[in-house]
N, C-alpha and C positions, 0 to 999 in steps of 0.2 A: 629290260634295258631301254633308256631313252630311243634306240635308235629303230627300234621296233615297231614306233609309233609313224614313221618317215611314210610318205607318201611312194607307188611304184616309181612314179616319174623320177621322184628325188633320187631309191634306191640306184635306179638305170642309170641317173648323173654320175651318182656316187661311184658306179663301177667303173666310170671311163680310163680311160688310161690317160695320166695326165703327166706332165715333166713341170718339175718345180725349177723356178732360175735361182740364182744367189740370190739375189736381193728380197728382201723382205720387208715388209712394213713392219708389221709388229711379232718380236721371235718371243715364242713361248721363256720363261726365264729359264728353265732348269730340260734342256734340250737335250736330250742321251743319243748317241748314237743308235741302240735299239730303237728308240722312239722314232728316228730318221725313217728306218728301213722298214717300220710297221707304215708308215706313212707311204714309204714309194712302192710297198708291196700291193697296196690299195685301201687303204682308211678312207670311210667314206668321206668325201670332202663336199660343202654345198658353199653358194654361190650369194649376195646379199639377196636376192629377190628371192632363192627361194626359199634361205632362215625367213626373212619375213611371212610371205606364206604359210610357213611352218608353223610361227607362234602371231601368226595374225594379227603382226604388227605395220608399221609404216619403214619404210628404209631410213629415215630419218631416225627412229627409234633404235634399228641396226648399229646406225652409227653412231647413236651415243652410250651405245652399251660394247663399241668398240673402245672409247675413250674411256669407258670404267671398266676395262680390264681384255674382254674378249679378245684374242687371240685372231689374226688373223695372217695367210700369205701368199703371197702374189703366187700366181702358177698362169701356163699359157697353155689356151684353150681352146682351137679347133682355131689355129694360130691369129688369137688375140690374147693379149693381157688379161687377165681378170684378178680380185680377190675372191678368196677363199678362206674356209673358217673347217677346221678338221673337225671332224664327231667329236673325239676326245673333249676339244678347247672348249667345242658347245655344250657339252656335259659338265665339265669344271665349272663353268660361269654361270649354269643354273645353278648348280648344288650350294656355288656362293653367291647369289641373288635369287633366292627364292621369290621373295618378294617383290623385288621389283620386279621381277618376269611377270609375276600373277598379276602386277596392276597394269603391266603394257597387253598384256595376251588380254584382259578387258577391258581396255580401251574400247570408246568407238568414238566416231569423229560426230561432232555435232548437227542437228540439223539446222535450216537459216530458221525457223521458229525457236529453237532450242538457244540459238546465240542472241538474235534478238527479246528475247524474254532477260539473258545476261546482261545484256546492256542496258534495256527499260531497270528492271534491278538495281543497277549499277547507279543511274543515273541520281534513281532515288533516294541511294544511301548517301552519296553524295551532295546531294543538294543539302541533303540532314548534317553533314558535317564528317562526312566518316573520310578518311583516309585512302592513298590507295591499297595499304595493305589490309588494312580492317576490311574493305569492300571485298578484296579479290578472296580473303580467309572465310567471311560470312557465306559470299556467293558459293564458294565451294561446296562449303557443308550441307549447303542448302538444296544444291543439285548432286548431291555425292558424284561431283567433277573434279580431277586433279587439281590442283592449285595450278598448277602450270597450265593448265588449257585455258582455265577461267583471268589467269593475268595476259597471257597470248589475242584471246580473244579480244581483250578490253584494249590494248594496247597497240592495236591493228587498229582498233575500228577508230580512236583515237587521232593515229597518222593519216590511214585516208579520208577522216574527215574532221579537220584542225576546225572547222567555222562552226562545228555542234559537238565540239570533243568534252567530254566526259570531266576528265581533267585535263583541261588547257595550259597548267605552267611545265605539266613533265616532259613536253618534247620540245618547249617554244624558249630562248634565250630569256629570260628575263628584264625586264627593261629600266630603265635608269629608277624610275620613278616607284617600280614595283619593289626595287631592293631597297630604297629609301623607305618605303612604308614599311617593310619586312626590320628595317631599323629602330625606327622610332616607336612602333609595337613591340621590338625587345627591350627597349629602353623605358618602357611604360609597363612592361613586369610579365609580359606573355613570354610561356615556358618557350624554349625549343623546340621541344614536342609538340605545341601547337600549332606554332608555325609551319611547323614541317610538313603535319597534317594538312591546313588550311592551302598552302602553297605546292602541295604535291612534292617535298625535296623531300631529303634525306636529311639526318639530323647535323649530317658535317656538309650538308651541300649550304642549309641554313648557318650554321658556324661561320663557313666560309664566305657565303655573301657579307655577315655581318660586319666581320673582318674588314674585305674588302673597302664595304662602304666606311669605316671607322679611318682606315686608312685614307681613304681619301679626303676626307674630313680631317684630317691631321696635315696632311698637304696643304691645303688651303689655308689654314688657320693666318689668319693678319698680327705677323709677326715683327710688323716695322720697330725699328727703337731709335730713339734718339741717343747717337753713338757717345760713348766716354772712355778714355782711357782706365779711369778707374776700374774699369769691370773686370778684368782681364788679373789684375794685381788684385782686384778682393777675391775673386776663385781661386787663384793661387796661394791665396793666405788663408783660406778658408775660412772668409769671416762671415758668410751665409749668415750665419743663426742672429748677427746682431744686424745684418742688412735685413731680412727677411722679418724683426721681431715687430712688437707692436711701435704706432710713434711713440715720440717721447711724450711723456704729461706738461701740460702748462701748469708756470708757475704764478701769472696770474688768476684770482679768484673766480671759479664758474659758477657764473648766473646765468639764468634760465631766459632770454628774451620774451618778451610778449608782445606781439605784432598789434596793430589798431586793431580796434573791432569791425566787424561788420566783415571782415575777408574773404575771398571765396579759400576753399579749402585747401585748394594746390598753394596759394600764396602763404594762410596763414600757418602751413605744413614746413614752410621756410626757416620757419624761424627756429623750428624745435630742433635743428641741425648745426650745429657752434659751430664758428669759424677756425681757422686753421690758423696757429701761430707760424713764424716765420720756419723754427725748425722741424715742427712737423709737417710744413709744407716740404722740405727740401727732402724730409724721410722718405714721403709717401714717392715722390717722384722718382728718387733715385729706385725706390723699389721695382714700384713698376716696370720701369726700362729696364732692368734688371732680371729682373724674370722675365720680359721676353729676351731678352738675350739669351738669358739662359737656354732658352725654348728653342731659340732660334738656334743653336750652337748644338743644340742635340738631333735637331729636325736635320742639321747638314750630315750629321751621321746615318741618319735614317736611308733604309734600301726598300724598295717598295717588292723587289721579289723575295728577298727571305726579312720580312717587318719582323720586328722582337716587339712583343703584346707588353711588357714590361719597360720598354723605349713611348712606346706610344702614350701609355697612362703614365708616364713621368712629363711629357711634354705637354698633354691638357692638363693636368692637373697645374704644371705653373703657369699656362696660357687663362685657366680660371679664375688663379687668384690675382694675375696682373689685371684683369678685368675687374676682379673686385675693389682691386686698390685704385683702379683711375675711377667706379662711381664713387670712391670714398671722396675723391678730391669734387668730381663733379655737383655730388649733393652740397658740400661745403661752399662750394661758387655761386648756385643757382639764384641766389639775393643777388649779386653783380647784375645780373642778365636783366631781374627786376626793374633794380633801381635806373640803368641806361636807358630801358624798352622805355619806363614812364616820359624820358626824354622828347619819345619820336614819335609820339601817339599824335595821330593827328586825323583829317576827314581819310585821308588813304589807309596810313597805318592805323590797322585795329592792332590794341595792346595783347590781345593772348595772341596772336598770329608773330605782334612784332617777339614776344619771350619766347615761341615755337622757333621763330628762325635764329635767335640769340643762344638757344641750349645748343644745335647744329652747332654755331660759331663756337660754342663755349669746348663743345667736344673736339673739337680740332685743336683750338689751342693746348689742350691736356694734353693731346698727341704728340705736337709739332714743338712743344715749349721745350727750351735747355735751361734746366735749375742750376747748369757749374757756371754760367755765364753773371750769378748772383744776383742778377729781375726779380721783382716780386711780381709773382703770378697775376694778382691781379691786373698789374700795368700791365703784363702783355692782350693777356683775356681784353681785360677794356678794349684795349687798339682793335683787335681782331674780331669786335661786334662792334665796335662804331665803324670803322672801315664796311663792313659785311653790310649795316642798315644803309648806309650812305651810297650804296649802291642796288641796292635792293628798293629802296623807297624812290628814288627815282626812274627804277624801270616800272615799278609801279603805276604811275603819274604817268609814263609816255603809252602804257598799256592801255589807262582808262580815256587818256585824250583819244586813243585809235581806236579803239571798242567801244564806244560809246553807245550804250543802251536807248534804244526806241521804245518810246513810252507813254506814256501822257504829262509829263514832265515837260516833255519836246513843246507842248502846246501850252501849257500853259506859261510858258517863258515868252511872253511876247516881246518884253525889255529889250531894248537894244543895249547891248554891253559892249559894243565896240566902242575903244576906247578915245579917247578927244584926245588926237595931236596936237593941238595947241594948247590945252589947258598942259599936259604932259610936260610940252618944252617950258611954257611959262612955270612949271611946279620946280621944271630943273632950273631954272635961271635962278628963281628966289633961293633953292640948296645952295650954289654958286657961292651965290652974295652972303648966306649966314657962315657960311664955311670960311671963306677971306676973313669977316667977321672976326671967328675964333681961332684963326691961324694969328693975327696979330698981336696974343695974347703968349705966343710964345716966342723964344729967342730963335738967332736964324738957325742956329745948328737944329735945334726941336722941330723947328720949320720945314727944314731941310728932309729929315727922318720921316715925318711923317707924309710927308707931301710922295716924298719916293717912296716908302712903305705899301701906300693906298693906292696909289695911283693916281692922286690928284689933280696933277697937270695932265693939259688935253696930248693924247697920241703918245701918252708915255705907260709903260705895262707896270705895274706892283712888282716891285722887288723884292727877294728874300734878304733878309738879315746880312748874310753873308756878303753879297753883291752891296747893298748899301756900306758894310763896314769896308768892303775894298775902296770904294770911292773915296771915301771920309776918310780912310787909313786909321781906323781902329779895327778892333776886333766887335766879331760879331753878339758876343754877349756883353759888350758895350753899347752898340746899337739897339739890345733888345730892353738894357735899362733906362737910355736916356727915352725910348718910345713910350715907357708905361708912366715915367715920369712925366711926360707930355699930354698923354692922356687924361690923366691924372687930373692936369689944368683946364684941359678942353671941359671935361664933366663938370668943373666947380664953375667954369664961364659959361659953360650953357643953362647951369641950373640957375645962378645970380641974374643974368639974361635973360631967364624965362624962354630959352628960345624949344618952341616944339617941330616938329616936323612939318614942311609949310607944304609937305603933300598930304595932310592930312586934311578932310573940313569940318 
């Protein structure tokens, strides 16, 4: 019998005369009252330290072989508490743990060569690309050591030393930047399992980062729309399939443009892009703002503690194609941008710098444009890059006057360029005189217009349209007829005149 095997000391324990209280940690399951009285009669009973002893294990190992089943109960002992484990319980629990007895009873604890040899190892397989489970399963085999001693070991030395740890993501929070790259590597086709590997997680701690970061990428997404009452009544009617479809076809004949020769590529790439008739302009817009609506009205249902993975790919997938639908309209515009830029080119504006800042403009108005107010795009786009260069090309101009480069330029500019006040005034007195000139060519009311229009008399400001028709008591697109009609005359009297610009020489 097992108990033959006990140490004198243990037997002498064993014989004491002990009183069990009620309370017990852990009651054997099937407890007879014979079994009570073989117990208080004197059943050897031993203490954690000295089972340990016994099978020359750690008390640590005691107590987890108490949580897989062993039998234990409090009794009070030369009056202290103690636990206790009866012969009987400790015979049961080998006979049903044979083997894991054998592999705790040879145990032994490492030495500091023995661990540092696990680590040097460790380090190695790691750096190779192994995992930490691959590492801790190799190392085992290798030193016929538990699994559990050789992941203990490695994961100790780890914690007290994070600045040369082993694997550095498994104890350290992960950081903004690291879950974003752990992202865009699954999104470029690396398994889970590799990641999992390379980042020290687990296969759902990578899941869940992914998640996470997806999610918040769905948050952010720029989902502004240029609001309609429409929207609201086509989802209701469920007329999706024909808002959502392709545009319509023109019923004008398509030809192919061909741009000058000589192009550089981006421009003569322009051309191969047709333009947008009026109702496939008004398709594509309403599309667009439309699915982000959509997006947007799904995103306010969205809860960022329980996401539904089926909510999120319905809301990028129409955030993708409202993107694809505003470059439809942008590629279609980008000759607008052309044709104005050639406008403003000048010693400040260079042309691909002035189109660089003209696509910027061009992409806001796609944004910011309402197609149910019935504008043709273009007229608003136009506005919204000449406005943009008009203030851009003269900050320009105030930048180069205050920066002005040192150079050898500086020196060779000896010229005096300041300018002759008096040639100045006499250039404005001769303008004066041609100008009365060709004011007398028209009647007083034309005179009248144009004179307040311009600003022609001294210490008076150029009037708008409107302020001159309140004077005159018309209407202001009366004032803008009889002005062009005026003009009109000026041009035909200055060219029969021959008169040129008397600040010219």
């Amino acid at each position: 019998m097992y108990t033959d095997h006990l140490s004198p000391a243990i037997r002498h324990r064993s014989n004491r005369q002990v009183r069990f209280t009620p309370r017990e940690t852990q009651i054997e399951q099937a407890e007879s009252p014979a079994r009570q009285a073989l117990s208080s009669a004197g059943e050897r009973l031993l203490t954690i330290h000295e089972l340990a002893q016994e099978f020359c294990v750690s008390t640590k190992t005691i107590s987890r072989w108490r949580r897989l089943g062993l039998a234990s109960r409090p009794f009070l002992l030369d009056g202290r508490m103690r636990v206790g484990f009866l012969q009987s319980s400790v015979n049961r629990f080998v006979a049903n743990n044979k083997e894991r007895v054998r592999r705790g009873t040879e145990f032994s604890q490492l030495t500091c060569a023995e661990r540092m040899q696990i680590i040097e190892r460790a380090r190695r397989l790691a750096q190779a690309g192994g995992s930490l489970t691959e590492v801790i399963t190799r190392i085992a085999h290798e030193t016929d050591r538990c699994v559990e001693t050789v992941r203990y070991t490695l994961l100790r030395f780890d914690q007290e030393h994070a600045e040369v740890a082993i694997f550095p993501y498994r104890h350290s929070l992960l950081s903004a930047e690291t879950k974003g790259k752990i992202c865009r590597q699954f999104h470029r086709g690396e398994s889970v399992e590799a990641l999992a590997a390379r980042f020290c997680q687990t296969r759902a701690g990578i899941n869940r980062i992914i998640n996470e970061v997806h999610y918040a990428e769905i948050t952010e997404l720029p989902l502004d729309y240029v609001a309609n009452e429409q929207y609201a009544d086509l989802l209701s009617q469920k007329m999706e399939a024909e808002i959502l479809g392709p545009a319509p076809e023109s019923d004008l004949p398509t030809k192919k443009l061909r741009g000058p020769s000589g192009l550089p590529s981006y421009l003569a790439g322009l051309y191969e892009v047709p333009l947008l008739t009026r109702e496939q302009e008004v398709h594509l817009f309403r599309k667009m703002n439309y699915l982000k609506y959509r997006a947007s009205e799904l995103r306010a249902q969205f809860d960022l503690n329980q996401p539904k993975r089926g909510l999120t790919d319905r809301i990028e997938k129409l955030y993708e194609e409202s993107v694809a639908t505003k470059n439809q309209i942008i590629r279609a515009n980008l000759r607008l941008v052309v044709s104005i830029a050639k406008r403003y080119v000048g010693p400040i504006a260079n042309f691909f710098e002035l189109v660089s800042d003209g696509n910027m403009s061009l992409i806001r108005a796609v944004e910011k444009f309402n197609f149910a107010r019935g504008n043709k795009f273009s007229t608003y786009a136009s506005w919204a890059i000449m406005k943009n260069f008009a203030r851009t090309i003269p900050n320009a101009l105030r930048l180069q006057a205050r920066f002005c480069t040192s150079g050898p330029e500086i020196f060779n500019s000896v010229e005096d360029m300041r300018p002759d006040h008096q040639e100045q005034e006499s250039a404005q007195i001769r303008r004066e005189s041609y100008t009365e000139r060709l004011l007398e060519r028209l009647d007083e009311r034309e005179r009248q217009i144009v004179t307040s229009r311009f600003g022609l008399i001294r210490g008076q400001e150029p009037q708008t349209l409107e302020q001159v028709g309140v004077v005159m008591g018309v209407t202001k697109e009366r004032v803008r007829q009889i002005q062009c009609r005026a003009m009109s005359k000026l041009k035909k009297a200055a060219k029969e005149d021959r008169i040129e610009d008397p600040g010219e020489e």
